[in-house]
Backbone as ProteinMPNN parsed JSONL, in Angstrom:
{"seq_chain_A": "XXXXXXXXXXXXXXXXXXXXXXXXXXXXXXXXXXXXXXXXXXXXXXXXXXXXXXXXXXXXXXXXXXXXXXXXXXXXXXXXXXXXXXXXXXXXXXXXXXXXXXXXXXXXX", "coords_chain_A": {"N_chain_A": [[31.624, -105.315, 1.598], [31.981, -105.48, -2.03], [32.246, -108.387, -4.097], [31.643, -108.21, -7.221], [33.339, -106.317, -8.535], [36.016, -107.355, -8.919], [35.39, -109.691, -10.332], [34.207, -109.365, -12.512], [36.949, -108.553, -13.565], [38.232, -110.396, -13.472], [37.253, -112.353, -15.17], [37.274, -111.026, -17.543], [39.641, -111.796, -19.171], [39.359, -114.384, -19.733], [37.096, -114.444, -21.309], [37.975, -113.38, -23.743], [39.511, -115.346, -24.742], [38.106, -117.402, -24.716], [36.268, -116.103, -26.718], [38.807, -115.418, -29.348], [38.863, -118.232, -29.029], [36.256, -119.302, -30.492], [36.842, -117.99, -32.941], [38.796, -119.02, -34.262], [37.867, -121.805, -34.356], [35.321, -121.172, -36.138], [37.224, -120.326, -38.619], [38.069, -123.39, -39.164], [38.867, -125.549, -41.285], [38.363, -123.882, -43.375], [40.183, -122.434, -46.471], [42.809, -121.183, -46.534], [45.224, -118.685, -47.436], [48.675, -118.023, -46.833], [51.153, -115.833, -46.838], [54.585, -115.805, -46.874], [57.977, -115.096, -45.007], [60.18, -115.668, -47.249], [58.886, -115.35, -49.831], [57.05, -117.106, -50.487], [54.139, -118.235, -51.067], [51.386, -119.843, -49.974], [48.647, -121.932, -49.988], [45.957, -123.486, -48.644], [43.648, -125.642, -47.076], [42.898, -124.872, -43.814], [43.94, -126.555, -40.831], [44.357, -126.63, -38.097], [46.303, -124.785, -35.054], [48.779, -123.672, -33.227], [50.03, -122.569, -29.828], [52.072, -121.104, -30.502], [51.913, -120.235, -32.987], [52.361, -121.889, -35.007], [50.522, -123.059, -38.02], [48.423, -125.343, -39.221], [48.27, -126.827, -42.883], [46.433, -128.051, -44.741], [45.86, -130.245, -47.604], [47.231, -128.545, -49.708], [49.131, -126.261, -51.386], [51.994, -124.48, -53.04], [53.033, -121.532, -53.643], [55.158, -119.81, -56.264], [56.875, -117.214, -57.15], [58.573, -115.851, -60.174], [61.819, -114.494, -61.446], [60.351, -112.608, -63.155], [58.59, -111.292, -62.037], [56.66, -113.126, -62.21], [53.571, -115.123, -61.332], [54.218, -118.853, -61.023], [53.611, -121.995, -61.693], [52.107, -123.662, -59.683], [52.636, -125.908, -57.023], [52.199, -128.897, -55.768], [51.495, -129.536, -52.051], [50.503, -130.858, -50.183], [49.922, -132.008, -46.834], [51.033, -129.175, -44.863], [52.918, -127.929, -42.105], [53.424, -124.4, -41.055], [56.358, -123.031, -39.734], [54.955, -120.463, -37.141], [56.778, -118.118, -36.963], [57.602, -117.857, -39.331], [55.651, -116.18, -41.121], [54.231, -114.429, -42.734], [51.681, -113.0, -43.278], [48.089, -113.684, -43.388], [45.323, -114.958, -45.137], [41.931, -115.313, -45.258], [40.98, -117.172, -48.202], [39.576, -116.621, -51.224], [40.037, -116.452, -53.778], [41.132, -118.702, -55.38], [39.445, -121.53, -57.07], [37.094, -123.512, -55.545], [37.316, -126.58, -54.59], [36.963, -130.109, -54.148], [36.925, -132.414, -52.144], [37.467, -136.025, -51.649], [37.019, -138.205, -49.107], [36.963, -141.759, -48.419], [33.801, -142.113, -47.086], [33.413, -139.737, -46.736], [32.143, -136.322, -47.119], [34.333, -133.946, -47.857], [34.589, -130.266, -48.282]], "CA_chain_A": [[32.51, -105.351, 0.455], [31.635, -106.533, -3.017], [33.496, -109.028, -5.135], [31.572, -107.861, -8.023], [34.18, -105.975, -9.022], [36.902, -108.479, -8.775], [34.845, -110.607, -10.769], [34.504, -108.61, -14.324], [38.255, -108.061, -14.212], [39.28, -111.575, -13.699], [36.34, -113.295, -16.336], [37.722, -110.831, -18.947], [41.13, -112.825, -19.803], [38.407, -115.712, -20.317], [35.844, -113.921, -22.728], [38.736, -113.051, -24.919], [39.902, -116.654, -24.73], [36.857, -117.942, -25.224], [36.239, -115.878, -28.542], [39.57, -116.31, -29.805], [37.966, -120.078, -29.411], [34.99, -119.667, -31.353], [37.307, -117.514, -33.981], [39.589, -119.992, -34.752], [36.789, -122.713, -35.018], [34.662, -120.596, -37.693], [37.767, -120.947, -39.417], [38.276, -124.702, -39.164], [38.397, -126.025, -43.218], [38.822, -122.525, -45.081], [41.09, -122.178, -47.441], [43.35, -119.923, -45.999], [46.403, -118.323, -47.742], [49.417, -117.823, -46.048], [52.577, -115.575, -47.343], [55.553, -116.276, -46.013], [59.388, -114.323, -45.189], [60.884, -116.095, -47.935], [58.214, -114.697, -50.814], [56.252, -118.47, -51.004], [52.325, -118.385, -50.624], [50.616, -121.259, -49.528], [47.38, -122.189, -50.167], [45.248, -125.117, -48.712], [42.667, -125.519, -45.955], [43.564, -124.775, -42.198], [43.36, -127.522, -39.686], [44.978, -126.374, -37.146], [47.799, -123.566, -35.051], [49.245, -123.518, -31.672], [50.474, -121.157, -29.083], [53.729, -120.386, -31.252], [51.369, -119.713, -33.859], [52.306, -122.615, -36.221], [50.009, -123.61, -38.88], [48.827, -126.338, -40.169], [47.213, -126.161, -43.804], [46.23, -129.382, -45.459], [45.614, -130.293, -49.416], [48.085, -127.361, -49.558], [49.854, -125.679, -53.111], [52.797, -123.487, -52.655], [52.828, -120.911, -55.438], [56.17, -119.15, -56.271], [57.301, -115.99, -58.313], [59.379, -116.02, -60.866], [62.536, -113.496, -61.708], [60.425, -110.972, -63.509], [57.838, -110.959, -60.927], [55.112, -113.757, -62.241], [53.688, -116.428, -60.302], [54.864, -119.833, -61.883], [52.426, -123.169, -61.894], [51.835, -124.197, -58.634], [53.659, -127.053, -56.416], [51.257, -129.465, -54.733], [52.624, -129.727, -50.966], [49.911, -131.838, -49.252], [49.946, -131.411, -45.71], [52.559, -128.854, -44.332], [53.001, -127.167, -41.259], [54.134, -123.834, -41.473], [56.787, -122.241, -38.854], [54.413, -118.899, -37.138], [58.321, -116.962, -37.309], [57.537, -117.411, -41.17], [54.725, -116.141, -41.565], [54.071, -112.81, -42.969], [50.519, -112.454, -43.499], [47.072, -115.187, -43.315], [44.062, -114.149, -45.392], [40.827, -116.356, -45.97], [41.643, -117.453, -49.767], [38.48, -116.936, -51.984], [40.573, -116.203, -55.41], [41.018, -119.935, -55.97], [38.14, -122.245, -57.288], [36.76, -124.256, -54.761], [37.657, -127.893, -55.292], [35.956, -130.991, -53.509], [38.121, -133.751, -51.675], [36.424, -137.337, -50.996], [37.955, -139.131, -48.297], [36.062, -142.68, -47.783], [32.3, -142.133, -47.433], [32.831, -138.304, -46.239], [33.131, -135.473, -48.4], [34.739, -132.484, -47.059], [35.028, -129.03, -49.07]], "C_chain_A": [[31.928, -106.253, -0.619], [32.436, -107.356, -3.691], [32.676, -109.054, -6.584], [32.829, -107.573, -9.384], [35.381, -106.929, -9.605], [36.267, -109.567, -9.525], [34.845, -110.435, -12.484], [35.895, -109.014, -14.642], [38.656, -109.602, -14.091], [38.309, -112.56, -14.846], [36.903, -112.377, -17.699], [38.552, -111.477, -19.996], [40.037, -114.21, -20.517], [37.514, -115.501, -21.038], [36.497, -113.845, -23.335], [39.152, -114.116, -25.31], [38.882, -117.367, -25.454], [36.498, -117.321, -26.963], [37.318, -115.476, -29.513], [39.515, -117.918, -30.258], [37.211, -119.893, -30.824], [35.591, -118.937, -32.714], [37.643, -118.6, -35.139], [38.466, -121.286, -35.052], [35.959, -122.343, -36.089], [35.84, -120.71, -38.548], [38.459, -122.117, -39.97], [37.591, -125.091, -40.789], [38.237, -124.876, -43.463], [40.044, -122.934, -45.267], [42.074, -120.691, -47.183], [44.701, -119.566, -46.853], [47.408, -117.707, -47.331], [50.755, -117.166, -46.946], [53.742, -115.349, -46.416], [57.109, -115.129, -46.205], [59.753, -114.721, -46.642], [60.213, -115.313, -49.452], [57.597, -115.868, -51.084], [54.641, -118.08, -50.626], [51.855, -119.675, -51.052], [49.14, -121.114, -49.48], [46.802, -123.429, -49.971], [44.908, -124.859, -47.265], [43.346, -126.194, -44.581], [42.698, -125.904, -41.178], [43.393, -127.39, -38.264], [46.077, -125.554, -36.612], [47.626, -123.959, -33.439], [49.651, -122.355, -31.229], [51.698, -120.5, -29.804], [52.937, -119.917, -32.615], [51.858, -120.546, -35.238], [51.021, -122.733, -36.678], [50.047, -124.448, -39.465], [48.006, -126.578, -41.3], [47.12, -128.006, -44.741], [45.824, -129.248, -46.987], [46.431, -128.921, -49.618], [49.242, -126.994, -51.105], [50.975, -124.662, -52.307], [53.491, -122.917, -54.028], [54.432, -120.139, -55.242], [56.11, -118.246, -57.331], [58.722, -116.423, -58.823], [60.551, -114.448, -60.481], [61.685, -112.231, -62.076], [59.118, -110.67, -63.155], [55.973, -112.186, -60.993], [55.068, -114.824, -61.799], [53.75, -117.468, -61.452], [53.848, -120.801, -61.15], [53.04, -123.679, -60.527], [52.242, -125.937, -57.851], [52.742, -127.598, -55.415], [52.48, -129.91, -53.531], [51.473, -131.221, -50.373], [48.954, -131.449, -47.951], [50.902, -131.107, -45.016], [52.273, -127.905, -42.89], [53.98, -125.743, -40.991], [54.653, -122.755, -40.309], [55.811, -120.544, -38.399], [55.647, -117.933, -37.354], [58.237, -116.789, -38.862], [57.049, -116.78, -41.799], [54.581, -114.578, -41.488], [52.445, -111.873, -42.681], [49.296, -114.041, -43.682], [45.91, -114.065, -43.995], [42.863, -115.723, -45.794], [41.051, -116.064, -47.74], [40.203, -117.614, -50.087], [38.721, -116.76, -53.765], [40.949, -117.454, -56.021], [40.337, -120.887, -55.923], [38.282, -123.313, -56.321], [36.983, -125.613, -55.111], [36.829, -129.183, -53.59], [37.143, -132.031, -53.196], [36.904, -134.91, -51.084], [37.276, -138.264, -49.917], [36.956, -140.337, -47.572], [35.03, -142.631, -48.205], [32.217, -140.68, -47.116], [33.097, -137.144, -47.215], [33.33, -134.175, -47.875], [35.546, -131.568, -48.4], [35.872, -127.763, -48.787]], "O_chain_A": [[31.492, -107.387, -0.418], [33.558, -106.889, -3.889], [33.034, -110.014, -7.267], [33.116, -108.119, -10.449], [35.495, -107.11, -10.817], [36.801, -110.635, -9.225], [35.323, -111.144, -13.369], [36.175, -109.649, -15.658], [39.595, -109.919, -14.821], [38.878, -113.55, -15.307], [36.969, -112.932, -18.796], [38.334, -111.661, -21.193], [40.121, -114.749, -21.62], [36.985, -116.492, -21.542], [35.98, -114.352, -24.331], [39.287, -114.085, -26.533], [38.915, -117.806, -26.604], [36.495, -117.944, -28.025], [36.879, -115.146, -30.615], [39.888, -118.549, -31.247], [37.563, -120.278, -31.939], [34.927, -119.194, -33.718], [37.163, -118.918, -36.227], [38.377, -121.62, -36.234], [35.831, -123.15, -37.008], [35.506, -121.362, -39.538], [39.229, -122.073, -40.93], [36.462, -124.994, -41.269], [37.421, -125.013, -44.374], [40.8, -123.576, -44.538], [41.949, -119.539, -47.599], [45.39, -120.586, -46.879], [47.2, -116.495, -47.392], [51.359, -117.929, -47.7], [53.702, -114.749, -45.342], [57.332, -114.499, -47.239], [59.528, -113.759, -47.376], [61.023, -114.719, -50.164], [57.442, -115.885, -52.305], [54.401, -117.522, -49.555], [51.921, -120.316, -52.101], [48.572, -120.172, -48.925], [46.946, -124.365, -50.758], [45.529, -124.169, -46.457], [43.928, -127.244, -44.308], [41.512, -126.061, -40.888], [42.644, -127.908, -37.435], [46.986, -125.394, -37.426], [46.688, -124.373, -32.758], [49.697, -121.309, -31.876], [52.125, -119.38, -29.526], [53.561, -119.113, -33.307], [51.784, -120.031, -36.354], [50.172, -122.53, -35.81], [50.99, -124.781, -40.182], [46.818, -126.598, -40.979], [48.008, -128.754, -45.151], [45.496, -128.163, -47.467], [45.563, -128.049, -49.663], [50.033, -127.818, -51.562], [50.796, -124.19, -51.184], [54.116, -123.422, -54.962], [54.833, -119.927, -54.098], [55.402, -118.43, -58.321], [59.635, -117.033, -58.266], [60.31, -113.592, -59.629], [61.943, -111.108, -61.643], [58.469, -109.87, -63.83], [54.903, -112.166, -60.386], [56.03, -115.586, -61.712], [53.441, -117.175, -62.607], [53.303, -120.438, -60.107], [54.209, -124.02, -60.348], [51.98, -126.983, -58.444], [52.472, -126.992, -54.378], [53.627, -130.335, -53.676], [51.853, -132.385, -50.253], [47.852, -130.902, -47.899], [51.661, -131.926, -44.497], [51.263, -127.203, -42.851], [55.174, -125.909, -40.741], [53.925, -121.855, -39.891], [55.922, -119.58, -39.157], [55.408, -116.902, -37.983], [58.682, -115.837, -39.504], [57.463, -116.507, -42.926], [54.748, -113.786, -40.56], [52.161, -110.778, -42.195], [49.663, -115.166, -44.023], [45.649, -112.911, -43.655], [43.078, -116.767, -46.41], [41.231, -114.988, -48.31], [39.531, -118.466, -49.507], [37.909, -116.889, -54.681], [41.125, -117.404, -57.239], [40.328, -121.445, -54.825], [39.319, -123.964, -56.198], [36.749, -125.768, -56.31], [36.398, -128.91, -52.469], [38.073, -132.331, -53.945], [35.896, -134.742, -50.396], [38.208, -138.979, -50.284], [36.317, -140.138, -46.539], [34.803, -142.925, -49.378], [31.087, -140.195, -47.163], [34.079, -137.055, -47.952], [32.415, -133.442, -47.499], [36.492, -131.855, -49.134], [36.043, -126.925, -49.673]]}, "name": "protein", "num_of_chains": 1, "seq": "XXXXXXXXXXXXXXXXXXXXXXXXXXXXXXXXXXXXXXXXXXXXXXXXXXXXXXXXXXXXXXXXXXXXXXXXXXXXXXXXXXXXXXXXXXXXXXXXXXXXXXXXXXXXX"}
């Protein structure tokens, strides 16, 4: 008898795991944009999410629409964490100019 077999099927759950891993780390610091139930989009670089699928987006803007459908000047948040039940949609954000943060002696973009 081989345990070949028995071997594929139980390392699969852990390859998918595993690059789920390495996903979520290539996107460690983008600029991710997040739209939400309510109609808010958030914008500001991803640090971090858990098994419930929170988010957490740092240096973070939260843009709103107006009544007759146009987005209105932008609301610095910071760092917010944003319920995964909220969350409508996540896209890597490349439509707003890159900006430079200095923290100390390090400079992270």
């Amino acid at each position: 008898m081989s345990n070949e077999g028995n071997k594929t099927t139980s390392e699969a759950p852990q390859m998918v795991e595993e690059e789920g891993k390495a996903k979520l780390r290539k996107w460690l610091n983008m600029k991710f944009r997040i739209e939400m139930t309510d109609g808010r989009v958030l914008i500001g670089v991803f640090l971090c999410t858990d098994r419930d699928a929170n988010v957490i987006l740092g240096a973070c803007s939260e843009y709103l629409k107006n009544n007759e459908g146009e987005t209105e000047e932008p609301r610095v948040l910071g760092l917010v964490m944003v319920p995964g039940r909220h969350i409508v949609s996540i896209q890597i954000d490349d439509t707003t100019p890159s900006q430079t943060y200095y923290y100390d002696e390090y400079l992270i973009k």
